[in-house]
CHARMM-style PDB file with segment names, atoms N, HN, CA, C and O in Angstrom:
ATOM      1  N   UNK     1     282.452  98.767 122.018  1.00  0.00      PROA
ATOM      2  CA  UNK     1     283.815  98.501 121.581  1.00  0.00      PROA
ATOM      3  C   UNK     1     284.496  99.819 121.246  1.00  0.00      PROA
ATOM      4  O   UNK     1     284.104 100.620 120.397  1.00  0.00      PROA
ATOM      5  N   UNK     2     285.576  99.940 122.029  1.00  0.00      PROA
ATOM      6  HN  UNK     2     285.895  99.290 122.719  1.00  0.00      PROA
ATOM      7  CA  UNK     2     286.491 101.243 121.176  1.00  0.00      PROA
ATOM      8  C   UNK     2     286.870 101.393 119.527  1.00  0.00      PROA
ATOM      9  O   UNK     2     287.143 100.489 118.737  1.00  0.00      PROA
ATOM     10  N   UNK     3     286.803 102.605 119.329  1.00  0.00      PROA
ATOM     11  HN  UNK     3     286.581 103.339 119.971  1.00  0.00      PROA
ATOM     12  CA  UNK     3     286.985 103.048 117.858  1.00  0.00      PROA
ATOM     13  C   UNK     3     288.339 103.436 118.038  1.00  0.00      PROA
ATOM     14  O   UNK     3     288.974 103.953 118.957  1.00  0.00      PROA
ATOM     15  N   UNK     4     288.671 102.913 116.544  1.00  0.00      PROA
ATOM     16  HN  UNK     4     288.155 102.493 115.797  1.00  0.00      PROA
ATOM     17  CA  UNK     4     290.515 102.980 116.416  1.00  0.00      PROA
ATOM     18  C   UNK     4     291.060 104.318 116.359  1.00  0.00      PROA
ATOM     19  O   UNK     4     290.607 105.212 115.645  1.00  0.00      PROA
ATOM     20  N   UNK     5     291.893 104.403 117.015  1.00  0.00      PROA
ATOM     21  HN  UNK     5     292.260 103.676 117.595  1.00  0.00      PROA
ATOM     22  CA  UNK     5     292.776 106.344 116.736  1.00  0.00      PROA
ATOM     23  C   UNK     5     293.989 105.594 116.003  1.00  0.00      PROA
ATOM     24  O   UNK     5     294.699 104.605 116.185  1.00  0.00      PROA
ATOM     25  N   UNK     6     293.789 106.833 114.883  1.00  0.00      PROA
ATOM     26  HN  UNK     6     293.212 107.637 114.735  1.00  0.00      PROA
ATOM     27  CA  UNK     6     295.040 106.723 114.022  1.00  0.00      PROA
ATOM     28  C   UNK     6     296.215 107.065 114.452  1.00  0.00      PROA
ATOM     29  O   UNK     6     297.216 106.686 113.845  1.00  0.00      PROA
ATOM     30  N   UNK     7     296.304 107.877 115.624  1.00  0.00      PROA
ATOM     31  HN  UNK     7     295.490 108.185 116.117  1.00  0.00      PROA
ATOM     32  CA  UNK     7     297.460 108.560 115.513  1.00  0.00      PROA
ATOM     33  C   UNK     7     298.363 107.922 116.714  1.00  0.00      PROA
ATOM     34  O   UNK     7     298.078 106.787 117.095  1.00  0.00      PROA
ATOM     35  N   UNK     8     299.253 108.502 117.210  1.00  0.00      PROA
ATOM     36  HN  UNK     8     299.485 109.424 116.900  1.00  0.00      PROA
ATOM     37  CA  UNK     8     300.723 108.269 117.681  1.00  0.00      PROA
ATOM     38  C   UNK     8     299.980 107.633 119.514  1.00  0.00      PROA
ATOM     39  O   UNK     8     299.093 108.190 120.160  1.00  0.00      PROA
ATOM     40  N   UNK     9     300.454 106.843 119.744  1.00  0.00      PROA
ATOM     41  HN  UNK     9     301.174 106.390 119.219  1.00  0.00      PROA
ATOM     42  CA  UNK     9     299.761 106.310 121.502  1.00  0.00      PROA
ATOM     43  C   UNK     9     301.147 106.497 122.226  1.00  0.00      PROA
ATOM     44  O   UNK     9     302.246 106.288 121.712  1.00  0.00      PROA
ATOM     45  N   UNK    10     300.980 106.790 123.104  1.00  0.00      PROA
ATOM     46  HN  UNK    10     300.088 106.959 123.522  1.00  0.00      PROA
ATOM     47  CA  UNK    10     302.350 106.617 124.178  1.00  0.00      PROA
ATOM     48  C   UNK    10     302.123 105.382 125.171  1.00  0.00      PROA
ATOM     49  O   UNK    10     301.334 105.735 126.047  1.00  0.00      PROA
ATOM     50  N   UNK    11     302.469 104.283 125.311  1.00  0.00      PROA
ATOM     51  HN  UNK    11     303.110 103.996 124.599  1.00  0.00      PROA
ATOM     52  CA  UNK    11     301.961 103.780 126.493  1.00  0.00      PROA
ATOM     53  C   UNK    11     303.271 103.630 127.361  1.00  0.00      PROA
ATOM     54  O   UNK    11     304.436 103.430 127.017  1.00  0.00      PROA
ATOM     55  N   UNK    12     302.574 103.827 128.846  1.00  0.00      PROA
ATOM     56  HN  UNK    12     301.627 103.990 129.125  1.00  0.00      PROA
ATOM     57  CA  UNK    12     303.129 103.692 129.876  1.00  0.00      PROA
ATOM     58  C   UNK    12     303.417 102.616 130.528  1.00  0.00      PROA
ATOM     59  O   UNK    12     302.586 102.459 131.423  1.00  0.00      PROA
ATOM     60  N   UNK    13     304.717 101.256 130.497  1.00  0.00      PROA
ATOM     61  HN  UNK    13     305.392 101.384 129.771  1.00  0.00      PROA
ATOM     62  CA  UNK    13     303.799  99.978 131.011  1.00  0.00      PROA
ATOM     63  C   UNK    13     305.645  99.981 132.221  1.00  0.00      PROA
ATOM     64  O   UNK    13     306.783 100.284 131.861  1.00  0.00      PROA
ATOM     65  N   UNK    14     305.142  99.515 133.598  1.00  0.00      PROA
ATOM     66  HN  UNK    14     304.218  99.270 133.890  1.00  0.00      PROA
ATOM     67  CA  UNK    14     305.760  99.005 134.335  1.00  0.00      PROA
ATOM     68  C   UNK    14     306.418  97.555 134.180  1.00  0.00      PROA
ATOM     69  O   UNK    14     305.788  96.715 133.538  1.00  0.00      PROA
ATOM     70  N   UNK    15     307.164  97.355 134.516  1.00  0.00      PROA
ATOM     71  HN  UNK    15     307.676  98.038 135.037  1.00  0.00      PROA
ATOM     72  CA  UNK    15     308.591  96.604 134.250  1.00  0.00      PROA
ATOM     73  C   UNK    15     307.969  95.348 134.368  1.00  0.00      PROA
ATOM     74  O   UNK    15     308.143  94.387 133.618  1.00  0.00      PROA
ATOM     75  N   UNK    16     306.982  95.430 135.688  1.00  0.00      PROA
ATOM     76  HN  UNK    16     306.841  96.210 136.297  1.00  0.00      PROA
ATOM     77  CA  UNK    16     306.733  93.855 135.601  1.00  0.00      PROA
ATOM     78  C   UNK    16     305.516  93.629 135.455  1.00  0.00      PROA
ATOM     79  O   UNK    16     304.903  92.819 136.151  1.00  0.00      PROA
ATOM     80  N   UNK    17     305.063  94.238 134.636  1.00  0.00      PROA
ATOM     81  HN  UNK    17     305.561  94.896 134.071  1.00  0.00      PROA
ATOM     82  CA  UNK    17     304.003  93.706 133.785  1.00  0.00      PROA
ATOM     83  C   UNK    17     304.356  93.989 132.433  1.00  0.00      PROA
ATOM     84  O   UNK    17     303.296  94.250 131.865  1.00  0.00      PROA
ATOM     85  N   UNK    18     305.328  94.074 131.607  1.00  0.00      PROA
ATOM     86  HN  UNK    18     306.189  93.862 132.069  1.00  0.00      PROA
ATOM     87  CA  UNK    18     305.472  93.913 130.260  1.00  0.00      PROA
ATOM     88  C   UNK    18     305.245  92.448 129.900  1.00  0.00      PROA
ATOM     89  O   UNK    18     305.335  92.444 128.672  1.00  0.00      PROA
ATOM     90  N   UNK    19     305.058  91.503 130.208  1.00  0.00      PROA
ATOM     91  HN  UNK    19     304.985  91.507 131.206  1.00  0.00      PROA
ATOM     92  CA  UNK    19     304.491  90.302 129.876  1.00  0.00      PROA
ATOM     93  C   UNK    19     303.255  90.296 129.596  1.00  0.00      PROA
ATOM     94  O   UNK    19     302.840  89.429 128.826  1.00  0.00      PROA
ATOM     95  N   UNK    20     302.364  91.263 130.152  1.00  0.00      PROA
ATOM     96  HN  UNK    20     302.701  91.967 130.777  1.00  0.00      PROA
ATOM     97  CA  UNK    20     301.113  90.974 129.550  1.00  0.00      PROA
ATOM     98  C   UNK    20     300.158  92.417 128.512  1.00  0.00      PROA
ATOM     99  O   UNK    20     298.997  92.755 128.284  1.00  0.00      PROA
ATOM    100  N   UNK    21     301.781  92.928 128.111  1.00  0.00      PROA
ATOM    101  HN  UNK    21     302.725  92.653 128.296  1.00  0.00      PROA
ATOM    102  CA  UNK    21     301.842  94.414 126.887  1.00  0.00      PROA
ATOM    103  C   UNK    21     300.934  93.390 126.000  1.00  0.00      PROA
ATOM    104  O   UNK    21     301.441  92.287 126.206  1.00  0.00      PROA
ATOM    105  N   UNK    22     299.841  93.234 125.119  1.00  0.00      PROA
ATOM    106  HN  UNK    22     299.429  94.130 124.952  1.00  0.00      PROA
ATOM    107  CA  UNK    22     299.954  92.445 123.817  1.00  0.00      PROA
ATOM    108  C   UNK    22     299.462  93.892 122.897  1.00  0.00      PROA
ATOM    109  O   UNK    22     298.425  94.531 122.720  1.00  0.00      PROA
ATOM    110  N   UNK    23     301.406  93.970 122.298  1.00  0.00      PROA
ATOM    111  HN  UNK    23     302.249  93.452 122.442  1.00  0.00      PROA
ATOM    112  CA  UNK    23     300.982  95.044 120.658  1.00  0.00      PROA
ATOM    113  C   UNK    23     299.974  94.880 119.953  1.00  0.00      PROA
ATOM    114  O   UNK    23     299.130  95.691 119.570  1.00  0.00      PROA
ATOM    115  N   UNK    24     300.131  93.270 119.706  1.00  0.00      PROA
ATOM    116  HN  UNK    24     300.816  92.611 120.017  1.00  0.00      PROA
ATOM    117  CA  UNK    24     299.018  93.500 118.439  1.00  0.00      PROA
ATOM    118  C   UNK    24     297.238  93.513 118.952  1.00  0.00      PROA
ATOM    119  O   UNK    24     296.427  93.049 118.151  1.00  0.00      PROA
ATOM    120  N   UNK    25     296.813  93.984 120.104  1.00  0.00      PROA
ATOM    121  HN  UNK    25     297.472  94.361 120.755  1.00  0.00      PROA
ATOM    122  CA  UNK    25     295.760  94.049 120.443  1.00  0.00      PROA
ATOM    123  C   UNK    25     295.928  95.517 120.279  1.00  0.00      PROA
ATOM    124  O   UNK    25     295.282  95.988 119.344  1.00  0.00      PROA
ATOM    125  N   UNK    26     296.517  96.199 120.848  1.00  0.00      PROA
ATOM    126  HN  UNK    26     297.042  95.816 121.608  1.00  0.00      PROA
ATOM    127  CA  UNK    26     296.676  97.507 120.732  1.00  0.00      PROA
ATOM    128  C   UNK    26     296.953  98.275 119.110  1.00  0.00      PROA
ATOM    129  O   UNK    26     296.457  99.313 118.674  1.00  0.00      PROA
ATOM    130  N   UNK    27     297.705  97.545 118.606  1.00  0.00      PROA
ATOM    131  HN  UNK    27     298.109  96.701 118.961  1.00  0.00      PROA
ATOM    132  CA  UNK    27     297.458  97.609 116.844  1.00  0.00      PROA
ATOM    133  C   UNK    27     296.373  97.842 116.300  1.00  0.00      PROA
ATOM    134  O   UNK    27     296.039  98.705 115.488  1.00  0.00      PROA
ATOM    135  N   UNK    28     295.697  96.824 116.908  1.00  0.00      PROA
ATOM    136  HN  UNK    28     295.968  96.123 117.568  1.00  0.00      PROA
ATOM    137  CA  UNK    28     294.114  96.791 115.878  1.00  0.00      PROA
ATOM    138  C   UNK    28     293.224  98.087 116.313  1.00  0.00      PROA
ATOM    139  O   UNK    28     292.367  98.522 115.543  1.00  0.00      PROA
ATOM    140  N   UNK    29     293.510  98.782 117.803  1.00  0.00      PROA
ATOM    141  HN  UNK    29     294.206  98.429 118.428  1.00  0.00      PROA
ATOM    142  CA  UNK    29     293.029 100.069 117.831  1.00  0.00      PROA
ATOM    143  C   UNK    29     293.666 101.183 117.572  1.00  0.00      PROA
ATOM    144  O   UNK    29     293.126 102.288 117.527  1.00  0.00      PROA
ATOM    145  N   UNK    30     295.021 100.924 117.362  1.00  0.00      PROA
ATOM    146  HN  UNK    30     295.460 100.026 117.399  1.00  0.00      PROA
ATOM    147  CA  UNK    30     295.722 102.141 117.268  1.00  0.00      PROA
ATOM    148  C   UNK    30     296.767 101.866 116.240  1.00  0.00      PROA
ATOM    149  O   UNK    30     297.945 101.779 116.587  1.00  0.00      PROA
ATOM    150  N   UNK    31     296.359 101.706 114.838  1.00  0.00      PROA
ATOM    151  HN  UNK    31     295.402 101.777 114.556  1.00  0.00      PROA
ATOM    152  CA  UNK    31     297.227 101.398 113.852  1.00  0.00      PROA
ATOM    153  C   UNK    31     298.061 102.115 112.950  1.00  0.00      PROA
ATOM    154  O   UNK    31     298.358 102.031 111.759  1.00  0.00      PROA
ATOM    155  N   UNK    32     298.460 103.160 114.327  1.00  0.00      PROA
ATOM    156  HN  UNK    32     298.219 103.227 115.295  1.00  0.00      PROA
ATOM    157  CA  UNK    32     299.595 104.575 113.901  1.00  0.00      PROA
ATOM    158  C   UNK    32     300.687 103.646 114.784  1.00  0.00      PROA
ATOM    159  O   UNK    32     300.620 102.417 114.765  1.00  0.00      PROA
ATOM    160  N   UNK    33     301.597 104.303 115.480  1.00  0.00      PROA
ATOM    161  HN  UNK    33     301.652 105.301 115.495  1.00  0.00      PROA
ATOM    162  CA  UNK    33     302.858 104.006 115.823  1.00  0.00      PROA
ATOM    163  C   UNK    33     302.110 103.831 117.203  1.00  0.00      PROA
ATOM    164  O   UNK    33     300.943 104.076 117.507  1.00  0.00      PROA
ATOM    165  N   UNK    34     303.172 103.322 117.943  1.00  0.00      PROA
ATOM    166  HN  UNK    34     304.121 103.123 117.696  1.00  0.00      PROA
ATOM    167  CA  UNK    34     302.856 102.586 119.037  1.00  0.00      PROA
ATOM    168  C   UNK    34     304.208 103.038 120.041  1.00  0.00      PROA
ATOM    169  O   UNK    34     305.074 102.175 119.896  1.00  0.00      PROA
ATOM    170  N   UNK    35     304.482 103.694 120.630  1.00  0.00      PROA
ATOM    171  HN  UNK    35     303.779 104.395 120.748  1.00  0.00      PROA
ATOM    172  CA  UNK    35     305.472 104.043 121.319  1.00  0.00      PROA
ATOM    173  C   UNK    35     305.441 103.463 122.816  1.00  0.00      PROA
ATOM    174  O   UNK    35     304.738 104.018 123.660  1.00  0.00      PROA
ATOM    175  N   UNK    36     306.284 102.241 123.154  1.00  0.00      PROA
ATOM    176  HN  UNK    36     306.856 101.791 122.468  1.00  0.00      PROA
ATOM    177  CA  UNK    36     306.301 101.732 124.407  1.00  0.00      PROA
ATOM    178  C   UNK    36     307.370 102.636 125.513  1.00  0.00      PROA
ATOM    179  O   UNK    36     308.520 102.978 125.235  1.00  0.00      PROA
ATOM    180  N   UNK    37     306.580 102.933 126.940  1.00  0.00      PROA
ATOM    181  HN  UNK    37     305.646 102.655 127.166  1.00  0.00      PROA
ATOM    182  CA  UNK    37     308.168 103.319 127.493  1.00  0.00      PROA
ATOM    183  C   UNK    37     307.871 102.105 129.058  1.00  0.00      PROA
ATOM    184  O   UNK    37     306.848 101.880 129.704  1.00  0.00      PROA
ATOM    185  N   UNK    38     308.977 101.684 129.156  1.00  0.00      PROA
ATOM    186  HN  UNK    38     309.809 101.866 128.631  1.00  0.00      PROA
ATOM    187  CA  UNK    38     309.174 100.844 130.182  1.00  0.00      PROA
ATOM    188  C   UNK    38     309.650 101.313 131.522  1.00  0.00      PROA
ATOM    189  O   UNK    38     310.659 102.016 131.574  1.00  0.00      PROA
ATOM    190  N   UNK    39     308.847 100.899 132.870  1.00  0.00      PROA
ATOM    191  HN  UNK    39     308.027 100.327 132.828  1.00  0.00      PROA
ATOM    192  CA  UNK    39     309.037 101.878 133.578  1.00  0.00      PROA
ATOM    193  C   UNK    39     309.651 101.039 134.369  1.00  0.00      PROA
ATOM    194  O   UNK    39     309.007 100.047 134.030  1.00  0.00      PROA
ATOM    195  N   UNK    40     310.479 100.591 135.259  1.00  0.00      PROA
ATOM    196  HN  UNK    40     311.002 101.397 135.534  1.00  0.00      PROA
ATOM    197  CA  UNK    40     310.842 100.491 136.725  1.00  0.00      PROA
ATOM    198  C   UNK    40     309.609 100.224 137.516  1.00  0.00      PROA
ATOM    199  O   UNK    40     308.671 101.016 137.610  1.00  0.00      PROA
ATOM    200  N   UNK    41     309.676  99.053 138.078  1.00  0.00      PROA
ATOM    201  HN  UNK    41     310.438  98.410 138.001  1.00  0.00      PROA
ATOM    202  CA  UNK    41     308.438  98.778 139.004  1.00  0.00      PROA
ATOM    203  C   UNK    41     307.695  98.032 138.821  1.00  0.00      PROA
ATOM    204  O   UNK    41     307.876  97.133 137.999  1.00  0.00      PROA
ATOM    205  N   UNK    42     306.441  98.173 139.637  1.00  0.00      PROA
ATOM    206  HN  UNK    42     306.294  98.903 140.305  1.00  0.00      PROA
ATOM    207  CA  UNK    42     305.211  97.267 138.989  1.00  0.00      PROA
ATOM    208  C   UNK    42     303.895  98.255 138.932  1.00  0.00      PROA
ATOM    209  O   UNK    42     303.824  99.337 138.348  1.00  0.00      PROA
ATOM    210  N   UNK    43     303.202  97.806 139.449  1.00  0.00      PROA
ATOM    211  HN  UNK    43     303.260  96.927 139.923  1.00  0.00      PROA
ATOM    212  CA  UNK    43     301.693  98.675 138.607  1.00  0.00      PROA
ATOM    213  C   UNK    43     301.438  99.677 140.100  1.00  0.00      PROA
ATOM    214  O   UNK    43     301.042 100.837 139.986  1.00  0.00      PROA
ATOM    215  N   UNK    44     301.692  99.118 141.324  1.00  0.00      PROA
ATOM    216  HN  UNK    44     302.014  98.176 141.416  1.00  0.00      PROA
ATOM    217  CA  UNK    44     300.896  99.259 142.277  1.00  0.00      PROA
ATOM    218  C   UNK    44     302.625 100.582 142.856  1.00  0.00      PROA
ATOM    219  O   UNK    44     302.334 101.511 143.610  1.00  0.00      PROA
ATOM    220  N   UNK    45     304.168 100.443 142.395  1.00  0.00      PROA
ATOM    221  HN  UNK    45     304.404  99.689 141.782  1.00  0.00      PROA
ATOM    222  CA  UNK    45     305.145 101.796 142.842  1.00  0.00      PROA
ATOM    223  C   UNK    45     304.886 102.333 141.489  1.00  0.00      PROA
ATOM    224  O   UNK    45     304.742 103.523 141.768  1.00  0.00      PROA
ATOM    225  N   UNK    46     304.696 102.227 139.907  1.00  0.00      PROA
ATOM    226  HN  UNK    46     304.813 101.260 139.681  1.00  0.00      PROA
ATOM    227  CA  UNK    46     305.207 103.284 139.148  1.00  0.00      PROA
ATOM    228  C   UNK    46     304.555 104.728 139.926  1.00  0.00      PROA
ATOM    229  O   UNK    46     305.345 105.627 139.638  1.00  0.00      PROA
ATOM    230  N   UNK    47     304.047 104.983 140.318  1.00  0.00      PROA
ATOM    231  HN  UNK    47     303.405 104.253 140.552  1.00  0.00      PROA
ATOM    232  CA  UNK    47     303.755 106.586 140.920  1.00  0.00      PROA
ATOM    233  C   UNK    47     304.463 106.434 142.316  1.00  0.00      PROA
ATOM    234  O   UNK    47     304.208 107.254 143.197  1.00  0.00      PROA
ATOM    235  N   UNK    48     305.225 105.547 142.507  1.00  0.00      PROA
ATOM    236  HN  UNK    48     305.432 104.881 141.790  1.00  0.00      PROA
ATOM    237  CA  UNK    48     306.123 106.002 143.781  1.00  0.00      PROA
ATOM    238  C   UNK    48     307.555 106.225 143.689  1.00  0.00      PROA
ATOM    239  O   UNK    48     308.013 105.548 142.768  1.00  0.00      PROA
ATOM    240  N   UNK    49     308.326 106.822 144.209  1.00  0.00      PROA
ATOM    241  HN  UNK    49     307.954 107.371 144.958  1.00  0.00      PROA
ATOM    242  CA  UNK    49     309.923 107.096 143.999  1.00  0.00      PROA
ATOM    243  C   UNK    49     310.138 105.931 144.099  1.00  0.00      PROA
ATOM    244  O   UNK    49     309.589 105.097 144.819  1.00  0.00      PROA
ATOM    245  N   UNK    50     311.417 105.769 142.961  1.00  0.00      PROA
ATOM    246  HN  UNK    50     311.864 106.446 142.376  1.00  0.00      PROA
ATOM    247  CA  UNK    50     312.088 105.933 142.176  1.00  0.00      PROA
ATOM    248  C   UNK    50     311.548 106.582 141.070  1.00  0.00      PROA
ATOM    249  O   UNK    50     311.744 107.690 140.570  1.00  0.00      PROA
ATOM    250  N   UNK    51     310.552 105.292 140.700  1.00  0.00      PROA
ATOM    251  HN  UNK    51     310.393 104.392 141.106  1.00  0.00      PROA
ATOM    252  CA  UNK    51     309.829 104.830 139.616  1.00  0.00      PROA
ATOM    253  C   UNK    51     309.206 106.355 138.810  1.00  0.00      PROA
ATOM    254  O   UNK    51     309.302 106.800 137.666  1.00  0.00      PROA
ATOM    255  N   UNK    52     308.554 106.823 140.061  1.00  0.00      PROA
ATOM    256  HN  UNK    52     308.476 106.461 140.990  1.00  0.00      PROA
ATOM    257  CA  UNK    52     307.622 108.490 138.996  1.00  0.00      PROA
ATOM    258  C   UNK    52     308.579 108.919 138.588  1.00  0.00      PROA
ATOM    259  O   UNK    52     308.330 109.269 137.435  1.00  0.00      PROA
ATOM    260  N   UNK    53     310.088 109.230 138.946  1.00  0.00      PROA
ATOM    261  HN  UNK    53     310.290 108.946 139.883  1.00  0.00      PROA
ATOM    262  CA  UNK    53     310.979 110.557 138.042  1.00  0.00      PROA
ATOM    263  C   UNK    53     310.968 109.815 136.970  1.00  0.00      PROA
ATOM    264  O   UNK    53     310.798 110.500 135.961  1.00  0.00      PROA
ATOM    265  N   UNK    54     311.057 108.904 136.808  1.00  0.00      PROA
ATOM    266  HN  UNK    54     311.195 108.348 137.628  1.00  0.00      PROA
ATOM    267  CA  UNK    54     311.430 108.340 135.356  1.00  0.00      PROA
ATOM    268  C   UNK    54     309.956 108.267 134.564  1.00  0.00      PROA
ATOM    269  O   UNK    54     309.698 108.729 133.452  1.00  0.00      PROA
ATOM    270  N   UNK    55     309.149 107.613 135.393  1.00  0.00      PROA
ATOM    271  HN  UNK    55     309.358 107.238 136.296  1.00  0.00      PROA
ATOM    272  CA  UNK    55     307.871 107.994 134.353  1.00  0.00      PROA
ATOM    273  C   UNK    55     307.687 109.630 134.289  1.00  0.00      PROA
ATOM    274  O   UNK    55     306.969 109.982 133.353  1.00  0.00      PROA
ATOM    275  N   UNK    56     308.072 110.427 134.905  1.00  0.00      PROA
ATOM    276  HN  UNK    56     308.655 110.140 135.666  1.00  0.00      PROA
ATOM    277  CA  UNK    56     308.090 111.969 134.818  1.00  0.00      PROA
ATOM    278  C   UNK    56     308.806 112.379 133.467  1.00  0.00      PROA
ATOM    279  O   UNK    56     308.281 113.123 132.638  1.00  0.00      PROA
ATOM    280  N   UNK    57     309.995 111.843 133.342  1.00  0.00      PROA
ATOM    281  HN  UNK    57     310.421 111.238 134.016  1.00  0.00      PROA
ATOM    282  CA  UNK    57     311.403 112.054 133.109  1.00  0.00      PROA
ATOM    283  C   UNK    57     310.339 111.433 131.232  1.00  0.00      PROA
ATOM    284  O   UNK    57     310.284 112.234 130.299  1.00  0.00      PROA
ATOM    285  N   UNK    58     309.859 110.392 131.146  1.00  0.00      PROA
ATOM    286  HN  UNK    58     309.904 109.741 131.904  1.00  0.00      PROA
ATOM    287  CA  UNK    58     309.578 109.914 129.622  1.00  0.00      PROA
ATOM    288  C   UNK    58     308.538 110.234 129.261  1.00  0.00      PROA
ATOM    289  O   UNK    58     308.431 110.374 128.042  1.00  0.00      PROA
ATOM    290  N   UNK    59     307.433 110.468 130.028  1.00  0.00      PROA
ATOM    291  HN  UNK    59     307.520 110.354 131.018  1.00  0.00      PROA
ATOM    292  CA  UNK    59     306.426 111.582 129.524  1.00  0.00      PROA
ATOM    293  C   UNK    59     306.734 113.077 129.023  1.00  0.00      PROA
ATOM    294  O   UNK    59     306.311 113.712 128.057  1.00  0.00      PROA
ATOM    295  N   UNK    60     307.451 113.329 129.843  1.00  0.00      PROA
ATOM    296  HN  UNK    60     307.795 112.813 130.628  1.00  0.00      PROA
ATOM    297  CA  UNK    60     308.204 114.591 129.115  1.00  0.00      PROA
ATOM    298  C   UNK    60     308.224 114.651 127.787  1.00  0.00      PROA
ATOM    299  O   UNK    60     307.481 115.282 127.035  1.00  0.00      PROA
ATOM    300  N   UNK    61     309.608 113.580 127.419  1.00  0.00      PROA
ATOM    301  HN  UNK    61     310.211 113.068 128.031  1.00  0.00      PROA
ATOM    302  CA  UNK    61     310.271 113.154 126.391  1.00  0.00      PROA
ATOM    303  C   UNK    61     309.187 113.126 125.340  1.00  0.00      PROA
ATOM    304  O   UNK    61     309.500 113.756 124.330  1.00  0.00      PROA
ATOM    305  N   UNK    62     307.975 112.553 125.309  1.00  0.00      PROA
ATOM    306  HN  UNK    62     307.720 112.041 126.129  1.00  0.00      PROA
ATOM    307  CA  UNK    62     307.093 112.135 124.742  1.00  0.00      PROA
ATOM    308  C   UNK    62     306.302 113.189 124.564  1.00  0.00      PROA
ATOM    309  O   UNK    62     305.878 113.261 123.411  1.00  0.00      PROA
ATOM    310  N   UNK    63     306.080 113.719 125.013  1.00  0.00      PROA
ATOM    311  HN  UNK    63     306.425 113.660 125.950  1.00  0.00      PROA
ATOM    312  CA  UNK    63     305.283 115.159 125.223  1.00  0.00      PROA
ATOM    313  C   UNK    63     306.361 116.296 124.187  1.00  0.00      PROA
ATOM    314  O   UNK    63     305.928 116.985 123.264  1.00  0.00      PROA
ATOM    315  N   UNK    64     307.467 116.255 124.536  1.00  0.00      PROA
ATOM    316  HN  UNK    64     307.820 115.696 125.287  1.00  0.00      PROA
ATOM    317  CA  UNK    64     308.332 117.260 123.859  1.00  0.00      PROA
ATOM    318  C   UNK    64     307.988 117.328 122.503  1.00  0.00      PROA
ATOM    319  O   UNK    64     307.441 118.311 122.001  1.00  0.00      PROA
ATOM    320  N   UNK    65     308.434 115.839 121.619  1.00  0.00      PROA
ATOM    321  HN  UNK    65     308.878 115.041 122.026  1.00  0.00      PROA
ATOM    322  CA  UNK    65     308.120 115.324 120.871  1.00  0.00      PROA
ATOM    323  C   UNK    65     307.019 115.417 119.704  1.00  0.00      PROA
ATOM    324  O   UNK    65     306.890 115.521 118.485  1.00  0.00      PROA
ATOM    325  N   UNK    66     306.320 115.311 120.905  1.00  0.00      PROA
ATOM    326  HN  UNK    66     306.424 115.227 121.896  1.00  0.00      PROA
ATOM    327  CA  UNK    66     304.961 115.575 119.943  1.00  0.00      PROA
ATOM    328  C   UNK    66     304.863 117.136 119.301  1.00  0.00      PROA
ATOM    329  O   UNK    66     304.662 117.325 118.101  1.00  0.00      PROA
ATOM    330  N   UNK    67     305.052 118.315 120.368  1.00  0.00      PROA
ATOM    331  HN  UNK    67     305.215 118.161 121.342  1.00  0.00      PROA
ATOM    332  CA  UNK    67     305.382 119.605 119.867  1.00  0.00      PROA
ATOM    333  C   UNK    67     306.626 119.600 118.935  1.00  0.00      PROA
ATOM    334  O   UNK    67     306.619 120.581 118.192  1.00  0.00      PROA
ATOM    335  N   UNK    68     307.114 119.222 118.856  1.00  0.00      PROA
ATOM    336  HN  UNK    68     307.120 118.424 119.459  1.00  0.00      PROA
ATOM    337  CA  UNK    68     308.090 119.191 117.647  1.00  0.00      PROA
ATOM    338  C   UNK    68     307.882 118.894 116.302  1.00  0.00      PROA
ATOM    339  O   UNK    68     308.282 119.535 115.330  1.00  0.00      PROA
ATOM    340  N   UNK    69     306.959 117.461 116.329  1.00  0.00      PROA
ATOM    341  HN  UNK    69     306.634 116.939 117.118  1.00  0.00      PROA
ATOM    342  CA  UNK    69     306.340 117.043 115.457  1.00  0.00      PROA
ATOM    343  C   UNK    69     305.205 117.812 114.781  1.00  0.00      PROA
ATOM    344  O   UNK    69     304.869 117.604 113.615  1.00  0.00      PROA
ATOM    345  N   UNK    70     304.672 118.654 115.532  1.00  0.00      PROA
ATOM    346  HN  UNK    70     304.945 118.823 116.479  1.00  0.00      PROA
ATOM    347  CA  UNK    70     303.090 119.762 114.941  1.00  0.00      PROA
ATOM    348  C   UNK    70     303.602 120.331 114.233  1.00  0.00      PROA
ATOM    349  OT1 UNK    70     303.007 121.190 113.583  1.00  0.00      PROA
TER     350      UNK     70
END
């Protein structure tokens, strides 16, 4: 069984599978903040154009972030 990280998660979830995101499973391992970014697509284009600039484009964001935060 995974051991819980306290700290900050980024998850990555495609558009059409946010129906099967469940937070509070992810809570119970990661009971810091939970940062969702929603991508355009489904599981099988997010790494294809359109879809990657924008997952490019919020990893960034997320990444920036975190150096800001240290």
């Amino acid at each position: 069984y995974p051991k819980s990280y306290p700290g900050q998660i980024s998850y990555f979830l495609a558009e059409e599978r946010k129906q099967y995101f469940k937070r509070d499973e992810w809570q119970e391992l990661a009971p810091g903040r939970i940062e969702v970014h929603t991508i355009p697509g489904s599981h099988g284009t997010i790494l294809k154009e359109p879809s990657v600039g924008i997952l490019a484009e919020q990893l960034k964001i997320s990444l920036d972030s975190i150096q800001v935060d240290d």
